[in-house]
N, C-alpha and C positions, 0 to 999 in steps of 0.2 A: 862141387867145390868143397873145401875140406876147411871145418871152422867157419870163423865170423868174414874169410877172405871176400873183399868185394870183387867184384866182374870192373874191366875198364872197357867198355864199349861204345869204340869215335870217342874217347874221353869223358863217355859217363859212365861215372860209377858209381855201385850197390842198384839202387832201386832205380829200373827205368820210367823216365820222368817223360811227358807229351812232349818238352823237347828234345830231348834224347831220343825221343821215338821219331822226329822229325828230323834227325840228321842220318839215322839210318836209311827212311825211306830216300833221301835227297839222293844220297848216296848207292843206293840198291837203282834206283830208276835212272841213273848213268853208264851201270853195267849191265840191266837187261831189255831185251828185246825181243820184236817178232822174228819171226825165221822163217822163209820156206824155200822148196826147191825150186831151178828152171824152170820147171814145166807147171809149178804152180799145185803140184798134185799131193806133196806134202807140205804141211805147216804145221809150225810148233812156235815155242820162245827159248830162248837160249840165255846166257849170260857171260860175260869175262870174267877172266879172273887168272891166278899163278899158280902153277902146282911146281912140287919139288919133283922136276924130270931131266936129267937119269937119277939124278942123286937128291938129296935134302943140303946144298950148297948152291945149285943150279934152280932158278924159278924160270919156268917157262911161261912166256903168256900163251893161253887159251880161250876157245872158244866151249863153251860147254851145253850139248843138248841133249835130248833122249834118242835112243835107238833107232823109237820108230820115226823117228824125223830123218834122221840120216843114220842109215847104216850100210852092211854090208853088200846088200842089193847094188844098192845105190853108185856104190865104189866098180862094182864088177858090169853095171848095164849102163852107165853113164862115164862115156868117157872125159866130160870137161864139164868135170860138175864146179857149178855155182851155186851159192847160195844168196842171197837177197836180204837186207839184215832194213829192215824196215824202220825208219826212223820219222818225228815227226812231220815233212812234207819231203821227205827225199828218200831212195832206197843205194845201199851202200852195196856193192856185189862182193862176194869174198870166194876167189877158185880156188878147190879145197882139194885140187891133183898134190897127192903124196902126204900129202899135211895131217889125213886121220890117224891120229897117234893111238888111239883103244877105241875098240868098241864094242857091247856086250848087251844081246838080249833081256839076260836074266836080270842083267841092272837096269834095265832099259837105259844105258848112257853112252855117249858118246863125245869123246874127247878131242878137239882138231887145235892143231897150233898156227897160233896168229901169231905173222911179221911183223 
C-alpha cells in the first residue's frame, strides 16, 4: 500500500480487529469446501468465487481447486465426471462435462465454471 492508505476489508479498515477477523472467517467458510471424485480416489477442498473471464467486464462464477484433485487425467479417463462438494450433513454433486475452463500442473490449479 502506498502511504498512510488504510486497506477496507468486509468494511474493516487499517488494523485488523478479532472482529474483523471474524467476519472474514464467517465469510471464507461459505465459500469453501471439501471436494472429491466419484470414485472416491481423489480428494481435496476447493472454493467459489468470480474471475474476470473472457474479459475484466464479464465475472464468471467458479469453482476453484488444485490439479491434483482434478485434472487432466480425469477429463480424458472419465467420461461423466462428478464431483461431490461435501457439506455439513449433505453432499451436493456438481457434473463437470465441458465446464473445466484452465487447468495447470505447474500451478497445481484448476478452474471449472459453475451454473
Amino acid at each position: 500500500m502506498e502511504g498512510n492508505q488504510e486497506s477496507d476489508i468486509l468494511g474493516c479498515p487499517g488494523i485488523i480487529t478479532y472482529e474483523c477477523t471474524k467476519k472474514i472467517i464467517e465469510q471464507m467458510e461459505k465459500n469453501v469446501f471439501k471436494i472429491k471424485t466419484k470414485d472416491g480416489r481423489r480428494r481435496g477442498t476447493g472454493f467459489f468465487c468470480k474471475i474476470p473471464f473472457p474479459d475484466e467486464t464479464n465475472m464468471l462464477p467458479v469453482l476453484m481447486t488444485n490439479n491434483h484433485v482434478i485434472d487432466k487425467d480425469i477429463l480424458i479417463n472419465e467420461r461423466n465426471i462428478k464431483i461431490y462438494i461435501e457439506e455439513e450433513f449433505e453432499e451436493k454433486i456438481i457434473n463437470l462435462n465441458d465446464r473445466i475452463k484452465y487447468t495447470n500442473i505447474d500451478y497445481d490449479t484448476t478452474i471449472i465454471e459453475i451454473k
